[in-house]
N, C-alpha and C positions, 0 to 999 in steps of 0.2 A: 441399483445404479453402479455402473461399472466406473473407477476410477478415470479415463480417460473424460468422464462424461463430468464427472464432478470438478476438475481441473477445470474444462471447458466451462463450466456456471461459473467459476471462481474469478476465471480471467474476463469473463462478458461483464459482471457486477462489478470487478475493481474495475473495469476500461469506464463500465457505468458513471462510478463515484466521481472515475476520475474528469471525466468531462463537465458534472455536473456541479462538483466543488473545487477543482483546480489546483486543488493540493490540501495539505496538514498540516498543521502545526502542533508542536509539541515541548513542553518545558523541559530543560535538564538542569542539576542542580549540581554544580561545582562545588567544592572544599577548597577556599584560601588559605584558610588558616586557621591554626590550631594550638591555642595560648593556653595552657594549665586548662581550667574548666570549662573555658571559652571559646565558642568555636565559631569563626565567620565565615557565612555559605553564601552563594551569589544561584539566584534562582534564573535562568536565559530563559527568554521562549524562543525556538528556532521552528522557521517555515520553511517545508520542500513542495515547493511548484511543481507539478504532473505535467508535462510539455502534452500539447495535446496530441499530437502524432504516436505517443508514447500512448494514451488511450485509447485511440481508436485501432492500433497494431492488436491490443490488448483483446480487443470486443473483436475483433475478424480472428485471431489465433483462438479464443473463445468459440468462436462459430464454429471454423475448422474443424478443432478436435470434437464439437457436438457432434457434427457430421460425421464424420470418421466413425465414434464411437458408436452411432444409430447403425451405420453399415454395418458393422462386425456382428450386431446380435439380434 
């Protein structure tokens, strides 16, 4: 498998995901503060929504370069 071809699966799967879970979420953990031995952390969860036009760009650029790359060999 030629590179062009493996990108192409990459971008069909994410456009996949992204239609069919709509987005992530994911914790980050801040450092407030920081007293002698004591240290106060603040755990966020932050969510990124996948706009759906943003997915299915994804899964047709996907297709594309499958195409593409089936031509060349």
């Amino acid at each position: 498998m030629n590179t062009t071809k493996i990108i192409g699966a990459v971008l069909i799967v994410g456009g996949i995901l992204g239609l069919v879970y709509g987005g992530f979420s994911f914790t980050k953990e801040t450092h407030q503060a920081k007293l002698g031995p004591i240290e106060l952390s603040v755990t966020e969860k932050e969510t990124v929504n996948v706009p759906l036009w943003a997915s299915i760009i994804s899964i047709a650029a996907g297709a594309g370069l499958l195409l593409a790359g089936s031509k060349k060999g």
